[in-house]
N, CA, C and O atoms as a Maestro MAE file, in Angstrom:
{
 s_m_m2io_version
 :::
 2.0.0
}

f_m_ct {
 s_m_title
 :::
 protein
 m_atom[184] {
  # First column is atom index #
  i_m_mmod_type
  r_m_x_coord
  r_m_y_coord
  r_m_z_coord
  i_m_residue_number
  s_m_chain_name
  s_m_pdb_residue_name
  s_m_pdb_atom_name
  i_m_atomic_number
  :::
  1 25 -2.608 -6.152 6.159 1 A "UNK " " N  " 7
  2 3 -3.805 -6.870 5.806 1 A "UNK " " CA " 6
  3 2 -3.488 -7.734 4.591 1 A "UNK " " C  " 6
  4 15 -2.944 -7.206 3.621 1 A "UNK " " O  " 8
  5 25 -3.786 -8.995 4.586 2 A "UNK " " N  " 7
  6 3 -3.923 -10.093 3.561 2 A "UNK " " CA " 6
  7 2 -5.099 -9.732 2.491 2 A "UNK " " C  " 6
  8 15 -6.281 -10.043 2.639 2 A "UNK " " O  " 8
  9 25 -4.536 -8.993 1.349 3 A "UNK " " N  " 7
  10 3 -5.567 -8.860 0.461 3 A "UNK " " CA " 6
  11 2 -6.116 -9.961 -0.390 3 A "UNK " " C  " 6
  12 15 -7.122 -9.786 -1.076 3 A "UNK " " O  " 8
  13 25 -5.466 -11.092 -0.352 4 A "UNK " " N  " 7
  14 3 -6.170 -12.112 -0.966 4 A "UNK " " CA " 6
  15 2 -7.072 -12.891 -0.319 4 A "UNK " " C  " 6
  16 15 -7.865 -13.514 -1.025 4 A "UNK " " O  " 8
  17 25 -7.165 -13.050 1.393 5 A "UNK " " N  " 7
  18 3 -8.611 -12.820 1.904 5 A "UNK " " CA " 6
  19 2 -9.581 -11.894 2.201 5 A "UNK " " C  " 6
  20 15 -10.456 -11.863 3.065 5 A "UNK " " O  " 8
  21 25 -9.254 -11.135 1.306 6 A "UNK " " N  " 7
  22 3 -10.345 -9.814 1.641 6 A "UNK " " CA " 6
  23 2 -10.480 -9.139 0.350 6 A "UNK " " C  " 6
  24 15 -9.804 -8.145 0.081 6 A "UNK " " O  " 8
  25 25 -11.454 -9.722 -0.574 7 A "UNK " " N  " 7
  26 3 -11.235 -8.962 -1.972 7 A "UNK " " CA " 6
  27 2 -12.102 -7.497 -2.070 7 A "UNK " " C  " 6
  28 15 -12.199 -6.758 -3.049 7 A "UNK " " O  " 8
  29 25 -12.529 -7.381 -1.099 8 A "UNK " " N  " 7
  30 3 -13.074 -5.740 -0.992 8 A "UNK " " CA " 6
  31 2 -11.890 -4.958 -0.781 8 A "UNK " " C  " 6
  32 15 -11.474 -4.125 -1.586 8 A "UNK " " O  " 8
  33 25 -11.309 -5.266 0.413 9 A "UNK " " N  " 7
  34 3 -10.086 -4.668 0.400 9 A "UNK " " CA " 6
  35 2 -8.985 -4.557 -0.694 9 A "UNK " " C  " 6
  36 15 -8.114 -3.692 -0.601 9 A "UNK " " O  " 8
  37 25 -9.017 -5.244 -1.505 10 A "UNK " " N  " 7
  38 3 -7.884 -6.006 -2.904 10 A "UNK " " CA " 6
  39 2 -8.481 -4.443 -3.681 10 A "UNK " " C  " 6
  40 15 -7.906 -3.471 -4.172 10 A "UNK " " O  " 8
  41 25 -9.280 -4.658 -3.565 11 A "UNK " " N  " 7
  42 3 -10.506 -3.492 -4.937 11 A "UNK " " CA " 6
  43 2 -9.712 -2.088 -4.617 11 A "UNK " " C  " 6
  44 15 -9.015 -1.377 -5.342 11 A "UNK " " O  " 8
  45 25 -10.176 -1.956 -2.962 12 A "UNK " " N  " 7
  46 3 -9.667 -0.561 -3.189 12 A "UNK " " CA " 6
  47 2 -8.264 0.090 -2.915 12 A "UNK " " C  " 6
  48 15 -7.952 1.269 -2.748 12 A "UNK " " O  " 8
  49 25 -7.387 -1.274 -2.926 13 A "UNK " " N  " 7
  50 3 -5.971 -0.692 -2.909 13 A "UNK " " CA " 6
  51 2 -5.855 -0.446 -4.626 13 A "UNK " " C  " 6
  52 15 -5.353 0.543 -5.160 13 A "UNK " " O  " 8
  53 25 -6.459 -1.625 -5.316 14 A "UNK " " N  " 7
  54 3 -6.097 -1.256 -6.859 14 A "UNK " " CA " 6
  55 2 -7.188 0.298 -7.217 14 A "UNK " " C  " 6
  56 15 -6.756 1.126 -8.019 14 A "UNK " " O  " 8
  57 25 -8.064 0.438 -6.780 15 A "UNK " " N  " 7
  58 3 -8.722 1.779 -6.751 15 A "UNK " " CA " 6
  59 2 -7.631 3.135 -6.216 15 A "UNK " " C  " 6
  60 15 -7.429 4.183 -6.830 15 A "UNK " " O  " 8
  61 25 -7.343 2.927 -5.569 16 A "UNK " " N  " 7
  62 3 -6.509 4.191 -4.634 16 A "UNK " " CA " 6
  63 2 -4.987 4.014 -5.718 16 A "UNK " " C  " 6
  64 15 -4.705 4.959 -6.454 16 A "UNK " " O  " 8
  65 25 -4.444 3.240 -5.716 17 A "UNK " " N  " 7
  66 3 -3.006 2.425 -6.419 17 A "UNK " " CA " 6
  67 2 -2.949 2.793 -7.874 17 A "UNK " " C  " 6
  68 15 -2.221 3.584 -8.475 17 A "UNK " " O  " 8
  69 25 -3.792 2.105 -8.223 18 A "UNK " " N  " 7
  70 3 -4.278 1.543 -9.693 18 A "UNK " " CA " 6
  71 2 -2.829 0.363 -9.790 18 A "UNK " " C  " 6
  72 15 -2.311 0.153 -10.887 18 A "UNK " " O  " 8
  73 25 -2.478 -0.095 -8.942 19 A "UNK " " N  " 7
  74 3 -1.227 -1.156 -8.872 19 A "UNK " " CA " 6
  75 2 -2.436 -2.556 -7.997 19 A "UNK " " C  " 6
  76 15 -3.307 -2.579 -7.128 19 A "UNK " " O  " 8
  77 25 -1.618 -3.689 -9.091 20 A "UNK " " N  " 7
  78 3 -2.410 -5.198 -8.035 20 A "UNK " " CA " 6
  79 2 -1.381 -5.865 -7.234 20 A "UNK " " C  " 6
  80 15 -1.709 -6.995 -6.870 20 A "UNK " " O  " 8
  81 25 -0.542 -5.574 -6.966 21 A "UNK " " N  " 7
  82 3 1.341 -6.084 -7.129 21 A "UNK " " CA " 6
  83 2 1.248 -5.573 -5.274 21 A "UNK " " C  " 6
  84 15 0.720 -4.540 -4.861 21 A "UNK " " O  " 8
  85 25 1.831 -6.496 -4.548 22 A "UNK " " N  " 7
  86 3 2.126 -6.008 -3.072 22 A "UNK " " CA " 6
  87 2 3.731 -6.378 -2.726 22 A "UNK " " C  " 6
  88 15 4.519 -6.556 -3.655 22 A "UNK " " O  " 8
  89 25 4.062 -6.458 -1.638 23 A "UNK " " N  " 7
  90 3 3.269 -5.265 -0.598 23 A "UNK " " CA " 6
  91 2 3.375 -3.995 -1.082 23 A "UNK " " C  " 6
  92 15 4.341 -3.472 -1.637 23 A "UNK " " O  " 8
  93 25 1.788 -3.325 -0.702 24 A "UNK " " N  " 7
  94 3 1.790 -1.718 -0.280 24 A "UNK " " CA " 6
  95 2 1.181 -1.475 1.025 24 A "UNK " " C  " 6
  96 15 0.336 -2.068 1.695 24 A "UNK " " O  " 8
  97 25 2.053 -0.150 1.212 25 A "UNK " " N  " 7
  98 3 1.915 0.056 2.601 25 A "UNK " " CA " 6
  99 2 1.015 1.614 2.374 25 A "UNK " " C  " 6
  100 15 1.362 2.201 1.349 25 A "UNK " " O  " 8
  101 25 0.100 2.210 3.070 26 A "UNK " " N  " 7
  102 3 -0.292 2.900 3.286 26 A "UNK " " CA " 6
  103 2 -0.090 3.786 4.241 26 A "UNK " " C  " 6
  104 15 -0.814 3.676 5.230 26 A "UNK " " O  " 8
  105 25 0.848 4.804 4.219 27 A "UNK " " N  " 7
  106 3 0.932 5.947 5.522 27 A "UNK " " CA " 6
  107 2 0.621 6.996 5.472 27 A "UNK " " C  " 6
  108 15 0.907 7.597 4.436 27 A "UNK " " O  " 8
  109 25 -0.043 7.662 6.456 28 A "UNK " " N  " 7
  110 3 -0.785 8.697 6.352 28 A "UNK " " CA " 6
  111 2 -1.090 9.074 5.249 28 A "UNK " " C  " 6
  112 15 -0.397 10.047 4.952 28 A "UNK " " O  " 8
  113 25 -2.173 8.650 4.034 29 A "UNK " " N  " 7
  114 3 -2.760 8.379 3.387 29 A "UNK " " CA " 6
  115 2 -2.065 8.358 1.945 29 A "UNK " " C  " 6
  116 15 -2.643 8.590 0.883 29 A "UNK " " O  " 8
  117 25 -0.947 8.093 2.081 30 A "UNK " " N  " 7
  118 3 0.728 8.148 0.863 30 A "UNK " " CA " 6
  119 2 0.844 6.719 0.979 30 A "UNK " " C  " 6
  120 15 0.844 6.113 2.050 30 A "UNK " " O  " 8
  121 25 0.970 6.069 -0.460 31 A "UNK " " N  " 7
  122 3 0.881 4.600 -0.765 31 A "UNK " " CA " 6
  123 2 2.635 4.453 -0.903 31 A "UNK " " C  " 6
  124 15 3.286 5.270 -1.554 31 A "UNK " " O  " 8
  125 25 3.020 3.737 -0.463 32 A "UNK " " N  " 7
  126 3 4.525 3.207 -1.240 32 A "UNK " " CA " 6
  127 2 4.263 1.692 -1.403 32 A "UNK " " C  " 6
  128 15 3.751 0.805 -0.720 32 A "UNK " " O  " 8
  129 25 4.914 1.808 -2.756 33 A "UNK " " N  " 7
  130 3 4.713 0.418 -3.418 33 A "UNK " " CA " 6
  131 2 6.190 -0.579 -3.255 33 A "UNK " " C  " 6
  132 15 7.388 -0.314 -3.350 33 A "UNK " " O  " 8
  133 25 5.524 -1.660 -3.007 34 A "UNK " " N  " 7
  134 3 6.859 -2.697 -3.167 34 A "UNK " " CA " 6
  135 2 7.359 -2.068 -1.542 34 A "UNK " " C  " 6
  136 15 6.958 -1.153 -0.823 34 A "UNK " " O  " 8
  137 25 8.575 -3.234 -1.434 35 A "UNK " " N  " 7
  138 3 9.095 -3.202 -0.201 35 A "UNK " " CA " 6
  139 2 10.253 -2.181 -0.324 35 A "UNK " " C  " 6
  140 15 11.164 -2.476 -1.098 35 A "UNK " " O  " 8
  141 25 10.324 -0.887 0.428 36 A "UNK " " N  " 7
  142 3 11.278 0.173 0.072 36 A "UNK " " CA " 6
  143 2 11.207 0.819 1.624 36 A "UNK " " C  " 6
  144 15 10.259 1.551 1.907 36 A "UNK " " O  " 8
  145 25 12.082 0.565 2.458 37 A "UNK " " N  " 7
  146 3 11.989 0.576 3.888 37 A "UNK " " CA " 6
  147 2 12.062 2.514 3.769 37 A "UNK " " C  " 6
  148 15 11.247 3.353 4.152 37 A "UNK " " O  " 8
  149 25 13.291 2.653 3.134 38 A "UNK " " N  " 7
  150 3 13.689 3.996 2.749 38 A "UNK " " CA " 6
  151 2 12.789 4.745 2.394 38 A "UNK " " C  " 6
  152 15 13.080 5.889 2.744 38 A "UNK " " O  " 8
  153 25 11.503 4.692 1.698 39 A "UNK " " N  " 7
  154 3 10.311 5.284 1.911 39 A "UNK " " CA " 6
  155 2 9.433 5.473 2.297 39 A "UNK " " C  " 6
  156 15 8.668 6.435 2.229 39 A "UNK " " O  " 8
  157 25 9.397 3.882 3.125 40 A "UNK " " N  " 7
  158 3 8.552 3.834 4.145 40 A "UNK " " CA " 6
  159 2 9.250 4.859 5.412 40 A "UNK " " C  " 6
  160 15 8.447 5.103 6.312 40 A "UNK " " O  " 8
  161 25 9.889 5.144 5.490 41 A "UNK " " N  " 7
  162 3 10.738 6.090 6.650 41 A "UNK " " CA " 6
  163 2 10.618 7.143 6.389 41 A "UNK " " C  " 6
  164 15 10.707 7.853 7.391 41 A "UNK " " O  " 8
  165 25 10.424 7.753 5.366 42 A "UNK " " N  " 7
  166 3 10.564 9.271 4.923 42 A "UNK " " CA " 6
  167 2 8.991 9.379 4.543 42 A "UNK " " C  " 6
  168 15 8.852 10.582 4.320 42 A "UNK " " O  " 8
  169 25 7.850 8.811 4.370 43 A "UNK " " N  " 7
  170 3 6.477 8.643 4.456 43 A "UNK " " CA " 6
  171 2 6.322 8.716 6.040 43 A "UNK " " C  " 6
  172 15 5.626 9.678 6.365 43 A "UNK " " O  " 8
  173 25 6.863 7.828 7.297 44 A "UNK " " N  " 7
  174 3 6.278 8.403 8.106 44 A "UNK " " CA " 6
  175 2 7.252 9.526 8.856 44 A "UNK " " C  " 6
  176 15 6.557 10.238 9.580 44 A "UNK " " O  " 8
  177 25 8.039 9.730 8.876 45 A "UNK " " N  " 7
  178 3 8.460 11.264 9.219 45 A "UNK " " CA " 6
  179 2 8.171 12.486 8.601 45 A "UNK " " C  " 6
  180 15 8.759 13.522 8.913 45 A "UNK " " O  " 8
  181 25 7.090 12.412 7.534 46 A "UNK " " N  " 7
  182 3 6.421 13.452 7.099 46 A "UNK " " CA " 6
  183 2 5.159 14.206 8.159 46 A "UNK " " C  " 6
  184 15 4.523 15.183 7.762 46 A "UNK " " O  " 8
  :::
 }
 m_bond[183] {
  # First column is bond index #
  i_m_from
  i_m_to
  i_m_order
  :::
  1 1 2 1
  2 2 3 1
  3 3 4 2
  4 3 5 1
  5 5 6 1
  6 6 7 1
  7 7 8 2
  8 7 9 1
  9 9 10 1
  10 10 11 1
  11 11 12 2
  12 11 13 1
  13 13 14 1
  14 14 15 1
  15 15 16 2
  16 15 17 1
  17 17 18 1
  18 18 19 1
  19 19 20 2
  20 19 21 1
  21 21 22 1
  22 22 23 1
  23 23 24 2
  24 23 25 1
  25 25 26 1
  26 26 27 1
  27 27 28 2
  28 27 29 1
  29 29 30 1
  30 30 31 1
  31 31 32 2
  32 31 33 1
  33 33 34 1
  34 34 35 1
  35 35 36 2
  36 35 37 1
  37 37 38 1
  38 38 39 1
  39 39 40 2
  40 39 41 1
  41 41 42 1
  42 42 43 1
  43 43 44 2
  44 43 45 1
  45 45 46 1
  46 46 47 1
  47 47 48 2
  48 47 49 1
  49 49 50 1
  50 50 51 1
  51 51 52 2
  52 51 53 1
  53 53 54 1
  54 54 55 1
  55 55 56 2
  56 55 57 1
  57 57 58 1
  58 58 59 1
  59 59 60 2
  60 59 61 1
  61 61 62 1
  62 62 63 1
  63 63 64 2
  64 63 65 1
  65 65 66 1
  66 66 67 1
  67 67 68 2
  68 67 69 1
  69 69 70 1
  70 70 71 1
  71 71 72 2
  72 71 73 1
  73 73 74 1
  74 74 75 1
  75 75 76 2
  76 75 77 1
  77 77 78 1
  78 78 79 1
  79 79 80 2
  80 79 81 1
  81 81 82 1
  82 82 83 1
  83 83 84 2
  84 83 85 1
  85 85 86 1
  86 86 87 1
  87 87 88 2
  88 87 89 1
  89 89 90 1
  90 90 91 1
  91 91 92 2
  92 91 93 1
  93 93 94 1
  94 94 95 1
  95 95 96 2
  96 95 97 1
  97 97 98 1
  98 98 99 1
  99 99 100 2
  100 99 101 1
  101 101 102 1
  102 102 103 1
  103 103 104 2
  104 103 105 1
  105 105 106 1
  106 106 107 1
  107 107 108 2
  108 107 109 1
  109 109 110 1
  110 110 111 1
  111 111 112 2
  112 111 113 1
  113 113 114 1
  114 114 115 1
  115 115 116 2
  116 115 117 1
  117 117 118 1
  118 118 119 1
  119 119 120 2
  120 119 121 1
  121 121 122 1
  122 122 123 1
  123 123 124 2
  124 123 125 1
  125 125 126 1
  126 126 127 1
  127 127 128 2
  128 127 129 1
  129 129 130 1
  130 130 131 1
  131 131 132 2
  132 131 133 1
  133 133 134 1
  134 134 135 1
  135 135 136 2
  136 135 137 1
  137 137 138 1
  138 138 139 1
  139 139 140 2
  140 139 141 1
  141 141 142 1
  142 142 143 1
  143 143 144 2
  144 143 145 1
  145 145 146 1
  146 146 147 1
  147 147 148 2
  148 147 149 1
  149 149 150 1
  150 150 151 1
  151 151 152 2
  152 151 153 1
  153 153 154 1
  154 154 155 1
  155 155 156 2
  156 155 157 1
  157 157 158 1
  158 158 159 1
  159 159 160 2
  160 159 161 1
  161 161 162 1
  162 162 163 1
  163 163 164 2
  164 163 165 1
  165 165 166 1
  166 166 167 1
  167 167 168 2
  168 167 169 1
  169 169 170 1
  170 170 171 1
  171 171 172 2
  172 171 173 1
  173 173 174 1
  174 174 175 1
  175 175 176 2
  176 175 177 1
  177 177 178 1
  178 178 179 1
  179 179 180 2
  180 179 181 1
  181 181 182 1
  182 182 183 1
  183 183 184 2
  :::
 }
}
């Protein structure tokens, strides 16, 4: 999702985050920040 067209959405990644800085990815409800494939992989094989 494009958070700079959707500033509701913008709100509550910095709500959930407390980070304004993308990409974040959200998996199964575990944020990884910044582009880190390596955690994005071990977030969803949890």
């Amino acid at each position: 999702m494009n958070v700079e067209n959707d500033p509701t959405m913008m709100q509550k990644v910095v709500e959930q985050t407390g980070q304004m800085g993308v990409p974040q990815t959200e998996i199964n409800g575990k944020w990884v920040l910044g582009f880190d494939p390596e955690r994005i992989l071990d977030a969803i094989e949890q």
